[in-house]
C-alpha positions in Angstrom: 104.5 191.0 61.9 107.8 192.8 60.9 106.7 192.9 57.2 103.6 194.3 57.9 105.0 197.2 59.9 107.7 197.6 57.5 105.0 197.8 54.8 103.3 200.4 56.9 106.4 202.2 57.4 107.0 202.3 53.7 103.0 203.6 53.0 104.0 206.7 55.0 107.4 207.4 53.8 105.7 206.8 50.1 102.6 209.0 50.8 105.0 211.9 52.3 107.2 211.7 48.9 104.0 211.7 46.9 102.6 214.9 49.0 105.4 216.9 48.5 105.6 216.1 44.6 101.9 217.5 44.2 102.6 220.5 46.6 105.9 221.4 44.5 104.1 221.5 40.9 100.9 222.3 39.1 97.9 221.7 40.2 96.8 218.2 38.8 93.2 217.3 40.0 93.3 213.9 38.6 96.8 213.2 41.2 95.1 214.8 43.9 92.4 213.2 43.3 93.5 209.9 43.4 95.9 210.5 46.5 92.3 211.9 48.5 90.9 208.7 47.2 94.1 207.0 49.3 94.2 208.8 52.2 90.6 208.1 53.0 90.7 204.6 52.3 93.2 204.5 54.8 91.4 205.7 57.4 87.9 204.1 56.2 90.1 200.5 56.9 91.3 201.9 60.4 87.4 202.3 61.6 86.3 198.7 60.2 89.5 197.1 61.9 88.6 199.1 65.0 85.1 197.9 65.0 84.1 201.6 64.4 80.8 202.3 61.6 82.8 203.4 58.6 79.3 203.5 56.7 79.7 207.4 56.5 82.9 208.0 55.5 84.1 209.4 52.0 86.3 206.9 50.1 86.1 209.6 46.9 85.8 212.9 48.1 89.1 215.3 47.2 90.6 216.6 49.8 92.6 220.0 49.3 96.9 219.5 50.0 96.3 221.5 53.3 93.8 218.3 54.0 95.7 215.7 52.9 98.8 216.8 55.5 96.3 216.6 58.5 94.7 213.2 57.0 98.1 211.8 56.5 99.6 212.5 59.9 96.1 211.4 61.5 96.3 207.9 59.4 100.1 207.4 60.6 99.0 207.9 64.1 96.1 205.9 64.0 97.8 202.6 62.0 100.8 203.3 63.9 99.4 202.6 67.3 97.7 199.7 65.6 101.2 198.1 65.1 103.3 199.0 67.6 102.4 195.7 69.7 100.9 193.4 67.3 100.8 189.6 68.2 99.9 186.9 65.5 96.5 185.8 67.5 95.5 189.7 66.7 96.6 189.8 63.1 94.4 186.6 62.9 91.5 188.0 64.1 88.7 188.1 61.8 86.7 191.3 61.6 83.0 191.3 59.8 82.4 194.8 58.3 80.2 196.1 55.4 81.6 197.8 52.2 79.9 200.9 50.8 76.9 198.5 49.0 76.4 197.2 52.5 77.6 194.1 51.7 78.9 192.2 54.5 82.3 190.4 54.5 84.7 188.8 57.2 88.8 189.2 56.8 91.2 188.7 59.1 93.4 192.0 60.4 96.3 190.7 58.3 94.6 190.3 55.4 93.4 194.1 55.6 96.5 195.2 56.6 98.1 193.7 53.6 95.3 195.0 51.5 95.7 198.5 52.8 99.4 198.9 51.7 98.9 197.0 48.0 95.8 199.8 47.5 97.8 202.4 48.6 100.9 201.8 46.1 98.7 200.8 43.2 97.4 204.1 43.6 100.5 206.0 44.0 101.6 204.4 40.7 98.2 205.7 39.0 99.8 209.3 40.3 102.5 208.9 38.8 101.0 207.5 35.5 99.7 211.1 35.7 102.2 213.1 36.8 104.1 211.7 33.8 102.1 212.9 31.2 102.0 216.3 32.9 105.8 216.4 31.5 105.9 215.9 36.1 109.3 213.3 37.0 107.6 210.2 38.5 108.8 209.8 42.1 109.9 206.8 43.1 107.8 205.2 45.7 109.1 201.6 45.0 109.4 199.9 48.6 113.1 198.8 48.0 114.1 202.4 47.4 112.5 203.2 51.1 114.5 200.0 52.3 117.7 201.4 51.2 
């Protein structure tokens, strides 16, 4: 349970570092892009976990910086209620959702979870890719830097 809020913690501090890279350069669509691409993910994970129809919501729609502030603090609130009194019977709990085919699958809440942060810094490390050949300095999102 720890690890998984600690990963959560990281996601935030690592989204919030990413944020204010791409709101202190240029304007890089393909980064901002990506990091839209995140943010709703996050959130479309929140509504299957909660048990809410996610079958509407844009996983690749890009979301202006002004956006991605609001849909940052929103997915910290949301994920961080989610964890603040987790129990190993919940994280075991296995919810049945439907990905954007309308495919159904079953996972359990950890398993999501776990997913959740993994997609999250793969990405990040695609914005980075990017920002690097924008002659942009990579920031460092690695989870032992936000441990230290």
């Amino acid at each position: 349970m720890e690890t998984i809020q600690s990963m959560f913690k990281h996601l935030h501090w690592a989204n919030q570092r990413i944020l204010e890279t791409l709101q202190n350069g240029e304007e890089n669509k393909q980064a901002i892009n990506l990091f839209s691409h995140i943010l709703h993910a996050e959130n479309v994970w929140f509504t299957r976990i909660t048990g809410t129809d996610s079958s509407n919501l844009p996983i690749w729609k890009e979301l202006s910086l002004e956006k991605c502030v609001k849909r940052i603090k929103q997915n910290h609130h949301n994920f961080n209620g989610l964890l603040t009194n987790l129990s190993h019977s919940y994280l075991d709990q296995l919810i049945t959702y439907k990905n954007s085919k309308n495919t159904e699958f079953q996972h359990s809440i950890r398993e999501i979870l776990t997913h959740v942060a993994l997609h999250g810094q793969y990405h990040r490390g695609q914005i980075n890719q990017l920002l690097r050949q924008a002659d942009v300095e990579p920031i460092n999102v690695d989870y032992i830097t936000f441990k230290r």
